[in-house]
C-alpha positions in Angstrom: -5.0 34.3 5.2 -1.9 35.7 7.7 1.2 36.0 6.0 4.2 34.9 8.7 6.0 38.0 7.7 6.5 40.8 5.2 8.8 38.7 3.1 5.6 36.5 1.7 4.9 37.5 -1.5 1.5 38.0 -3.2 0.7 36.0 -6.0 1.8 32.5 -7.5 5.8 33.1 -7.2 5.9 31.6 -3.0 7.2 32.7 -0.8 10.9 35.2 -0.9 13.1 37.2 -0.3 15.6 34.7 -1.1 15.3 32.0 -3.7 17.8 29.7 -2.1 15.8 29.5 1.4 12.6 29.2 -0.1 12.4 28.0 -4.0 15.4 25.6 -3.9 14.3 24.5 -0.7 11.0 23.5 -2.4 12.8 22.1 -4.9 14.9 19.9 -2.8 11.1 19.1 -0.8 9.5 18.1 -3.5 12.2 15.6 -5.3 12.3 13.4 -2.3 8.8 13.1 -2.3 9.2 12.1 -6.2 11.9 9.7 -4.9 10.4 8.2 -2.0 7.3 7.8 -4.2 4.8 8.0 -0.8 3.0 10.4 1.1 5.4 11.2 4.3 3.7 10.2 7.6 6.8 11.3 9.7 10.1 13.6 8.4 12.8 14.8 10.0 14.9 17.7 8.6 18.1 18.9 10.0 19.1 22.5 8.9 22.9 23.3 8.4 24.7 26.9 7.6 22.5 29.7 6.9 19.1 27.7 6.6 19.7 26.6 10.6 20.4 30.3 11.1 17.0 32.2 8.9 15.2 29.3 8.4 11.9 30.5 10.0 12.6 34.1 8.8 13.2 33.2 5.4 10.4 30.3 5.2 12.7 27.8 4.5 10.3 25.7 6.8 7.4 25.6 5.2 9.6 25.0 1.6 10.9 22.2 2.5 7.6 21.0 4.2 5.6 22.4 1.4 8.5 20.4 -1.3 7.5 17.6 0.6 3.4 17.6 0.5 3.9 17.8 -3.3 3.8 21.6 -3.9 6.0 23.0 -6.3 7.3 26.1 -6.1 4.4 28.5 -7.8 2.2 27.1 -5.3 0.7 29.3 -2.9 0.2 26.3 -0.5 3.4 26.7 0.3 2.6 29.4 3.2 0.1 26.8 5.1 2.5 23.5 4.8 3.2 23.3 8.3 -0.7 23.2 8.8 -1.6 21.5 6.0 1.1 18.8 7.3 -0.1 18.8 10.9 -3.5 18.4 9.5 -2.7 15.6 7.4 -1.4 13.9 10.5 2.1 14.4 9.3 4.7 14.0 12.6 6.8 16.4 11.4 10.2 18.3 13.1 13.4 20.7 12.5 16.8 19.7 13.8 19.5 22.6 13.9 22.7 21.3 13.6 26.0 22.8 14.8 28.4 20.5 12.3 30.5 23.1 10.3 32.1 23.4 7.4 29.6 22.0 5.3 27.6 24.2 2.0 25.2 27.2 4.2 21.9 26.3 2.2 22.1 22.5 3.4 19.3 20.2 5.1 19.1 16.4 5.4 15.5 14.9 5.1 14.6 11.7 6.7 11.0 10.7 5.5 8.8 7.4 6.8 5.7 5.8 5.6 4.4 2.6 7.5 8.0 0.2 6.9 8.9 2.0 3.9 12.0 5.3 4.6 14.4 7.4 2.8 16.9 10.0 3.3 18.9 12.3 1.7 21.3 15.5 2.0 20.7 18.2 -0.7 21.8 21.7 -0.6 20.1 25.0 -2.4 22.7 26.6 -4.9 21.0 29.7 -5.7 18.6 31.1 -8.1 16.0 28.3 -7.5 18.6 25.8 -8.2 19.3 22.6 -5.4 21.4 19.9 -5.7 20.8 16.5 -4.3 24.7 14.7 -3.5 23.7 12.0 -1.3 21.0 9.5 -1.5 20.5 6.0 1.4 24.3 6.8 1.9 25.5 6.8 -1.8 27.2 9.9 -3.3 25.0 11.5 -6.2 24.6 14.6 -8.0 20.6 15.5 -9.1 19.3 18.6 -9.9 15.9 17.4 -10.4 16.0 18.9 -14.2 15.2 15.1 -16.0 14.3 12.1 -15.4 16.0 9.9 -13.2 16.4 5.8 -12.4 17.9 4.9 -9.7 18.9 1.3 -9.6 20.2 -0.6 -6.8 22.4 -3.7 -7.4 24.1 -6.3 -6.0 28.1 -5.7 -6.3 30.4 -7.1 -8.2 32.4 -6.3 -11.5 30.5 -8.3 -13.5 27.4 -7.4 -12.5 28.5 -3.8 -13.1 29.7 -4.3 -16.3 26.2 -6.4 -17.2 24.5 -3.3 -15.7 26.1 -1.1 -17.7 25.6 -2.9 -21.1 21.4 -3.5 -20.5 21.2 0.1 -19.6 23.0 1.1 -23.1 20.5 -0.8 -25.0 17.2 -0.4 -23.0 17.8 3.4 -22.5 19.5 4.4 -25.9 19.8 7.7 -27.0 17.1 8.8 -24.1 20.1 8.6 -21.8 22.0 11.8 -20.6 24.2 10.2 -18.1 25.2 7.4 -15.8 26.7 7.5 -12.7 27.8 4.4 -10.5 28.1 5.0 -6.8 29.9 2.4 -4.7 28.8 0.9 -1.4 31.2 -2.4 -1.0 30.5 -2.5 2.9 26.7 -2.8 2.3 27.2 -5.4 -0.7 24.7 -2.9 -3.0 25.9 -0.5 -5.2 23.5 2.5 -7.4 23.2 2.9 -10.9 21.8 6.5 -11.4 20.5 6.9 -15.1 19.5 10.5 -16.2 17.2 10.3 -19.3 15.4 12.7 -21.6 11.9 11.1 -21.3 10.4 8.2 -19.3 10.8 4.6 -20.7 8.2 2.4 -21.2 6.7 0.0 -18.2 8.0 -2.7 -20.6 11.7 -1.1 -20.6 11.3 -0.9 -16.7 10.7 -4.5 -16.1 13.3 -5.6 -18.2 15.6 -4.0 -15.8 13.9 -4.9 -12.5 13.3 -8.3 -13.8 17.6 -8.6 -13.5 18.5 -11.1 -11.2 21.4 -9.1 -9.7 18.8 -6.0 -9.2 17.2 -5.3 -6.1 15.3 -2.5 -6.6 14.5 0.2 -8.7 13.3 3.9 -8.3 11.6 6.6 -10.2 12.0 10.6 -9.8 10.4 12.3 -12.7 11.9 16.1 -13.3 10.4 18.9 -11.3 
């Protein structure tokens, strides 16, 4: 196997030297690939800050593409995601963006599978750490580190506060947080429900099964 340069390291760690170019970049990779729930058939990634200006160098390429196959970050895959993707008949490319002013370690990934597409904008915080803050357009805040639901709704107040009130007693004390994030333009608002473990198919259908939901998504931790 041909490492792409001395900064590849042997063993089941990935690829270095710096964990915010290649493990949070994996990280960020690999939960919208939990999010999107599909194998990608085409992705776009545009690079912002330092991972448009080392991304190659630093492997932050094959993370994110690696992130994106499914690998985590111990897996030593990673160095052969760009082939493994092309083989996989994966139209796959890298946009380098001149916008400033925006966090260094920052990409935005646009994924597609036959009608079905996602994107989102997270950035790599250091020490294998990412966070996810926006998701379809709504403002979030994921780390990846539990369980999330993500549940899309149609607006209005009393839906919210309906919302609200079935989450409290389906989710209980599994839940760690909820976060509303508005769209009033689009007419759909997000529910984001962090949990401590997984609820029940039964517990899921009870809140897809809501008449005001549209849809609702699954990321398990990384």
């Amino acid at each position: 196997m041909k490492y792409r340069s001395v900064f590849d390291i042997i063993g089941p760690i990935m690829v270095g030297p710096s964990s915010s170019h290649t493990a949070g970049a994996v990280r960020i990779g690999l939960l919208t690939r939990y999010i999107f729930g599909y194998q990608p058939e085409k992705i776009k990634i545009t690079l912002y800050g330092s991972f448009k200006e080392t991304y190659k160098g630093h492997g932050t390429d094959i993370a994110l593409i690696g992130g994106l196959l499914g690998y985590n970050t111990s897996d030593k895959r990673i160095r052969t995601s760009l082939e493994d993707a092309k083989e996989a008949g994966v139209d796959f490319e890298f946009i380098e963006s001149e916008v400033e002013h925006i966090h260094p370690n920052t990409a935005k990934l646009e994924v597609e599978a036959g009608r079905h597409s996602l994107d989102l904008v997270g950035k790599s915080i250091g020490g294998g750490k990412m966070i996810i803050f926006e998701l379809l357009g709504f403002d979030v805040n994921l780390s990846g580190d539990f369980p999330n639901y993500f549940i899309f709704y149609k607006f209005s107040e009393s839906n919210k506060v309906q919302l609200l009130s079935e989450v409290e007693t389906i989710f209980g004390n599994n839940k760690v947080s909820t976060n509303f994030s508005d769209s009033i333009l689009e007419g759909i608002n997000l529910l984001v429900v962090e949990t401590l473990e997984k609820i029940s198919e039964e517990q899921l259908e009870k809140i897809t099964n809501l008449e005001y939901v549209n849809e609702v998504k699954f990321a398990d931790k990384l």
